[in-house]
C-alpha positions as CSV (number, residue, x, y, z in Angstrom):
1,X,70.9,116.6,98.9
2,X,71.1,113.7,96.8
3,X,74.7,114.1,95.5
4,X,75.3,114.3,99.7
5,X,73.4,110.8,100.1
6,X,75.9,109.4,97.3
7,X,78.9,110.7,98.5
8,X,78.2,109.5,102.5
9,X,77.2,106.3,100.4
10,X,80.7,106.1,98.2
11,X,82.5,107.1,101.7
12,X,81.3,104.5,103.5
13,X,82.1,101.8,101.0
14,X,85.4,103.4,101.0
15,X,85.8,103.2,104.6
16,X,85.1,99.2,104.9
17,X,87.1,98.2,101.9
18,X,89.7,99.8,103.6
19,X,89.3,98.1,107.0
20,X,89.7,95.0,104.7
21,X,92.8,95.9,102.6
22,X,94.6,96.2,105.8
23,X,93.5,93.6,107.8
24,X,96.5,90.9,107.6
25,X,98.2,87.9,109.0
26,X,98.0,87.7,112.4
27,X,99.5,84.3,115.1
28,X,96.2,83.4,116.9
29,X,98.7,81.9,119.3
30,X,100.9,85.0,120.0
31,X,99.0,88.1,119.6
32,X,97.4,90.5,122.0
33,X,93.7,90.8,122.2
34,X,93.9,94.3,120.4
35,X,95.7,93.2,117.2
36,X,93.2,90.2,117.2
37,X,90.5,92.6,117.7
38,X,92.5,94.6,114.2
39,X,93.2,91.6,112.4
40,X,90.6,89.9,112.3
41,X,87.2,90.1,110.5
42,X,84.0,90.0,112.3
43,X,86.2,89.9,115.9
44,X,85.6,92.6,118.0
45,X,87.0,93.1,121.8
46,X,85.1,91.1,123.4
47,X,85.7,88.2,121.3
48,X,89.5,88.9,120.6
49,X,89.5,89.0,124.9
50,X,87.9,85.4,125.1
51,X,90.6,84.1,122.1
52,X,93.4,85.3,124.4
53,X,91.7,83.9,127.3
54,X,91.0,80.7,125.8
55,X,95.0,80.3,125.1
56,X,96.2,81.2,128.1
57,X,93.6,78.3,129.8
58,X,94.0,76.0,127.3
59,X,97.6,76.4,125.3
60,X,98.1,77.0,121.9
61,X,95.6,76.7,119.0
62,X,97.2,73.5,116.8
63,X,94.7,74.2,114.1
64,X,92.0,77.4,113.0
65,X,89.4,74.9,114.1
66,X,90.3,75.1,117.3
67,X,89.2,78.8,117.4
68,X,85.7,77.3,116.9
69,X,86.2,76.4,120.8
70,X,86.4,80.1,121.7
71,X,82.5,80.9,122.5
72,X,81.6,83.8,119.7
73,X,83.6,82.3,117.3
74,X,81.9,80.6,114.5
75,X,81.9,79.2,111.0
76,X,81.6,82.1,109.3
77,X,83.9,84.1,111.1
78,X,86.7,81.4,110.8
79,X,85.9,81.6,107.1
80,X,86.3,84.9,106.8
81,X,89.6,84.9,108.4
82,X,91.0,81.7,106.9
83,X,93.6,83.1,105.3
84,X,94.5,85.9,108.0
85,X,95.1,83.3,110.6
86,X,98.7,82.3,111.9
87,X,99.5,79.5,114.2
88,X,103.6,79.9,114.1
């Protein structure tokens, strides 16, 4: 029972590091709201939705700061993403 709590503990690890080995590059001012939603750290659907929806209203992002704009979309997050975030 033990060895069972380790290895749901070692496959859990396993299963975040590799949501982060394959998170990538993604254009903040091209991509849908389900590769945002991949792509991106700490953005789910709801918040990969608002991103898109925030473009479409208000054109293209010129800078990652201007994701802070997007409501969900904070400090951290943007820093967590820094170098996963496209804007050509």
């Amino acid at each position: 029972t033990h060895m069972k709590t380790i290895y749901a503990l070692v496959a859990g690890i396993a299963c975040t590091l590799s949501g982060v080995a394959f998170a990538g590059p993604v254009n903040v001012n091209t991509a849908t709201a389900q590769q945002l939603d991949s792509e991106l750290h700490g953005v789910g659907p709801t918040i990969a939705q608002r991103i898109v929806e925030f473009r479409e209203s208000n054109g293209r992002f010129a800078s990652p700061s201007d994701l802070l704009q997007v409501k969900g979309v904070g400090q951290k997050t943007l820093a967590r993403n820094d170098s996963n975030i496209l804007l050509d």
